[in-house]
N, C-alpha and C positions, 0 to 999 in steps of 0.2 A: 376427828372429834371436833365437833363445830361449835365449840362455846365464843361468847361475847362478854367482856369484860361488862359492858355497860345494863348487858341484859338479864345474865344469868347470875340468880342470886345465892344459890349455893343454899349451905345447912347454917340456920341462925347461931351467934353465939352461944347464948345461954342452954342451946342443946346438945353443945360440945363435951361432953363426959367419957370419961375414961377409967377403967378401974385398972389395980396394981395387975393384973394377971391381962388386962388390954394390954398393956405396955411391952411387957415383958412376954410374950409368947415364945413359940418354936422360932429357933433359927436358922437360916439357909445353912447346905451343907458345901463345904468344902469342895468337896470333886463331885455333888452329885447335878449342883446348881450350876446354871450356866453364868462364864464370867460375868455378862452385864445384867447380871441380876445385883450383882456384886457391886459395881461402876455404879448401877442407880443406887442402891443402898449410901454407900459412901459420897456421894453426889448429892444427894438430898440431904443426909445429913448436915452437910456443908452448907446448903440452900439453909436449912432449917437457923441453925446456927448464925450464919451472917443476920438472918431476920432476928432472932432475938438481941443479936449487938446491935441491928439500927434502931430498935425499941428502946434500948434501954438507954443508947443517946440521946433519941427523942424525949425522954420520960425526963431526962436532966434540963430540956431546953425549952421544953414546949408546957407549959401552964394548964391548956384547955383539953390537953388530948391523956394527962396522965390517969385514968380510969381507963380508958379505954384501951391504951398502951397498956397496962396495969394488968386487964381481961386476956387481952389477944396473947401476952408473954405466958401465961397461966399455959395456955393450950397450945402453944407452940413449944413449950416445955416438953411437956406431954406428947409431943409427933415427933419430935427430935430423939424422946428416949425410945419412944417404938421404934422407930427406925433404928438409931444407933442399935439398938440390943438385938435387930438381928445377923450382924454381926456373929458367929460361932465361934465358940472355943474351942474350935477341932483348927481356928488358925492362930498361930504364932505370931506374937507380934511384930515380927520379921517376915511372915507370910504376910499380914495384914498391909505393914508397910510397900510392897509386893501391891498389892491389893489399891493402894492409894494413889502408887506413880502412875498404875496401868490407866487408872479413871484420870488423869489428869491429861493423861498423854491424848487418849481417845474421844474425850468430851472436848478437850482444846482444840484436835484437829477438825472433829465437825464441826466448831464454832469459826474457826481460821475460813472454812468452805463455806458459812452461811452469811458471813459477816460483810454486810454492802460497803461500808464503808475500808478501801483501800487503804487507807493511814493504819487502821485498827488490826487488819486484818494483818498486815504487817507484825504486827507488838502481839496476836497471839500466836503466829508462827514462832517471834521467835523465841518463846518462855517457852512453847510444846519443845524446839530442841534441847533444852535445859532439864525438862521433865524426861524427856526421853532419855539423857544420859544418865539422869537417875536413878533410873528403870535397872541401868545395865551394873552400877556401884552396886547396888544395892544385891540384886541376882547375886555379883561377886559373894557377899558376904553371906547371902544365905545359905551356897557351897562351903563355904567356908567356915561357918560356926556347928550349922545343922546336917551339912553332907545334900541339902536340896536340890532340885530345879525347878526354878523360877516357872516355867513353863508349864508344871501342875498347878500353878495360880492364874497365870492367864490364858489358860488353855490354849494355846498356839496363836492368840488373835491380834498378841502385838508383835515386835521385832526385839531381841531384844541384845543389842548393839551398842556399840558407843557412839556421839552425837558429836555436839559441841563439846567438848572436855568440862566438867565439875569445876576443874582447876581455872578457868577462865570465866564461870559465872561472880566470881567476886567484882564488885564494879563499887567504885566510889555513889555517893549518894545520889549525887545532882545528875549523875548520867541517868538513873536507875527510873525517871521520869518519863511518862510521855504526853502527849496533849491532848485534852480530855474531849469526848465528845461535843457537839455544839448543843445547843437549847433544842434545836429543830430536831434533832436525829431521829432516826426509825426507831421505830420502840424495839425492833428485835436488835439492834444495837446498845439501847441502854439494857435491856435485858440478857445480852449475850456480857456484857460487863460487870454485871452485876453478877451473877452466875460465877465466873469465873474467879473473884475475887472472893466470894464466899468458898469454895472451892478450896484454893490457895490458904485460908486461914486456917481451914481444918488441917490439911495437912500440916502446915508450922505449929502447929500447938499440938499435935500426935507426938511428931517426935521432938517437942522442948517435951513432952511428960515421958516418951517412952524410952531417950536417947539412956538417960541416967540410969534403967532398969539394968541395963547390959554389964558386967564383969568384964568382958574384952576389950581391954583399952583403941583398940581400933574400930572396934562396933561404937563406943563410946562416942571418939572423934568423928567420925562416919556423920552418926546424928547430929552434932553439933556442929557440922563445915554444911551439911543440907538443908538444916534448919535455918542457919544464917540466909542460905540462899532464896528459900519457901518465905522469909523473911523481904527479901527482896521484889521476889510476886507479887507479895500484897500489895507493893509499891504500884509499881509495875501494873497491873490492871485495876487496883484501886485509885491508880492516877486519870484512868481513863473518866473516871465518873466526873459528870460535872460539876465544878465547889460550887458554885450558883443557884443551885438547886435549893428550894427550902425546906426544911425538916420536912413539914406533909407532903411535900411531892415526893421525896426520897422513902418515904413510908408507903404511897401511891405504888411507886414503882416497885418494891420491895414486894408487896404484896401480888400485885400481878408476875412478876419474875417468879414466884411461889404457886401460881396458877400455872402458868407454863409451864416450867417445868413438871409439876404432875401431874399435868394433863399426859406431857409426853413420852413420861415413865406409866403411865394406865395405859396407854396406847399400843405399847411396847413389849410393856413387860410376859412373859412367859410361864412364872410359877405363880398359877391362881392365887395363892393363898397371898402373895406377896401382892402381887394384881390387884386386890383386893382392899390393902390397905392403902393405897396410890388413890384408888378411887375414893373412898372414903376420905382422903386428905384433901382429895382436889374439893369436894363440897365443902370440907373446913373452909378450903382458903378462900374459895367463893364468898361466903360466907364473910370473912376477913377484910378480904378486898371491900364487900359494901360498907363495914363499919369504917376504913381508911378511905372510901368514897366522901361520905356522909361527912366525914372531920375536915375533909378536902373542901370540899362544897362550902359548908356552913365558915370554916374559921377564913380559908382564903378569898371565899366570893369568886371562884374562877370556873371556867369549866373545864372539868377532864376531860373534854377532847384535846385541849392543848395539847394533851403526855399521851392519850389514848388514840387519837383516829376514832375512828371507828366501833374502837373494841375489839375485832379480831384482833387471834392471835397470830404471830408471827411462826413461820416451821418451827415444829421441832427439832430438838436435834437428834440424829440419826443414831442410834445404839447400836452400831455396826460396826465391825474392825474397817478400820484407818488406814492401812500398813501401806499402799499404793502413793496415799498422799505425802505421806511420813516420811519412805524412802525419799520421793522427790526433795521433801523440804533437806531434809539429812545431807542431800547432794548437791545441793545448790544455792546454799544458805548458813549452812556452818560455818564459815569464815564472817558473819557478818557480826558487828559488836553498836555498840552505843556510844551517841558524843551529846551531851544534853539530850533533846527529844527526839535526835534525827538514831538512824539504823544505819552504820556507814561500813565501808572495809575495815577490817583487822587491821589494817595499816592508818586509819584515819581517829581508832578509838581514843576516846579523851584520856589525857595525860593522866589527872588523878587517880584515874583506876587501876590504870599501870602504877603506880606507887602505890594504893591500897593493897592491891594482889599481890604486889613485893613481899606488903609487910605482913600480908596476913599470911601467906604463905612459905616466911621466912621460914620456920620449922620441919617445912614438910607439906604435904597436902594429903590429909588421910585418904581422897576418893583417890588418887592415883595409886597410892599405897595398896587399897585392898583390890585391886584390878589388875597388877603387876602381873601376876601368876595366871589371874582368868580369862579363859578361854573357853566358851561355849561351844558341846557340840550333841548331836541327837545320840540320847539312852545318857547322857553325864556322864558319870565316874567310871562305870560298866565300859562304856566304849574307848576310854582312855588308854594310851601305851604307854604303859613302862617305862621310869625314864631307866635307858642303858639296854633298852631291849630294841 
């Protein structure tokens, strides 16, 4: 799909309308839909989301752009709830959750493979092993509350095993940093950052609203030791971005990160119908991007080539299982932890976070707790033996 940021102007604002039954249509199913229909659903949401929270910081700071900030939130409202709502009620919010570590795991590994920059590519290898033991907590508990397997959610396309232990993602604050891109970066670097830290918030705010819905005090603690963590990503890849940046350029980017990305879920995607609305967004945000151009231009005096090049776009990223790269990173990167910005040995990790993990851990550590007993194996509970047989 050969668009150009600088060329292609998409569908004008004021032609953006939507009514309550656009929003709200049929939802993907469960088992009938393929997983990364699922991963982009919940992916774009994310994308969608992060853009409304840099609007509405912008909207607090920036004087000349609040109209326009004001318009663009209006209809990215409105693409956020399509999206979100097609989301089915035929999954549980325990399948959902299911639903969120698998896109985290699989979007962060294509980005680890696209990402030029060696520093970076580092810091998202290693939150995907963090997400990926998530992956496996979590499975635990959905055998555990509802009798599940996880693997009717991701259709066989991730792995799903333990990583770096839950119990070892607690880190004191100042480790939890890395260092942010340069001025100069490839756009598909600030856009592989951006992406990921939108990403990262939607899951943390899923389960701060959905941990408290759960009766079992261990589902309870569960969301609340992972949420801390999902708390720590936003760290963690929102450190990458660089503070330098000025509100319109950060809007600039935002906007194109929102082009990209639907460019490469239209490109991608498999159920027409879904297909459908992917492309219909990408002309919104075409569209979007000119008016964050136009703001650009007129209030900064600069030119988007600066942040742009050219206007291509940078690859997409791959909607394909991972699992090849995954194992490797799982093998040969587990052991590695954080001292300020560097990625060091388990034996090198900064002191405070061994006293944070002390304390926060003093109690117990729910993810270890609900894992005790699980052990994954093909057909679940059907295939199990007896204990005493």
């Amino acid at each position: 799909m050969a668009i150009n940021l600088l060329k292609d102007k998409g569908m004008p604002l004021e032609r953006q309308r939507m009514t309550w039954k656009d929003m709200v249509g049929k939802p993907i199913s469960k088992l009938d839909d393929d997983a990364f229909t699922r991963i982009r659903i919940i992916l774009m949401n994310g994308v969608e989301l992060d853009s409304l929270r840099t609007k509405q910081v912008a909207l607090r700071c920036h004087r000349e752009g609040r109209v326009a900030l004001s318009q663009l939130m209006r209809v990215e409202q409105h693409q956020a709830t399509t999206i979100n709502w097609l989301l089915a009620p035929d999954h549980s919010p325990l399948e959902t959750t299911i639903g969120y570590e698998q896109t985290a795991i699989e979007v962060t590994a294509a980005v680890a493979q696209l990402e030029p920059d060696p520093y970076l590519a580092q810091g998202y290898r290693y939150g995907l092993l963090e997400d990926f033991d998530h992956l496996y907590r979590y499975s635990a508990l959905l055998d555990r509350l509802e009798g599940k397997d996880a693997n009717n959610i991701t259709q066989g396309y991730t792995d799903i095993v333990p990583a770096r232990a839950t119990l070892f993602h607690h880190r004191a604050p100042e480790h939890e940093l890395v260092e942010p891109y340069r001025p100069d970066a490839a756009l598909a670097t600030k856009l592989h950052a951006l992406t990921l830290t939108g990403g990262e918030y939607q899951t943390h705010d899923y389960y701060m609203n959905i941990g408290p819905i759960f009766a079992d005090p261990l589902a309870r603690q569960l969301y609340a030791e992972i949420a801390s963590v999902e708390s720590q990503h936003i760290t963690h890849y929102g450190s990458m971005l660089n503070p330098n940046e000025t509100v319109l350029e950060k809007l600039l980017l935002t906007e194109a990160c929102e082009v990209w990305n639907y460019a490469g879920c239209a490109e991608q995607e498999t159920n027409p119908r879904v297909k459908a609305i992917w492309e219909r967004f990408l002309d919104y945000e075409l569209g979007h991007f000119q008016l964050a151009l136009q703001l650009f231009k007129e209030v900064e005096q600069r030119d988007p080539a600066e942040l742009l090049g050219d206007g291509r776009l940078p690859p997409f990223i791959p909607y394909r299982s991972q699992r090849e790269f995954v194992r490797k990173v799982v093998e040969t990167e587990t052991q590695l932890r954080k001292r300020g910005t560097e990625f060091v040995d388990e034996s090198q990790e900064g002191r405070s976070s061994l006293d944070y993990r002390k304390a926060v851990n003093a109690a117990g550590s729910p993810s270890e707790t609900v894992a005790a007993t699980y052990s994954w194996m093909a057909g679940t509970e059907l295939m199990r033996e007896k204990v005493g047989t």
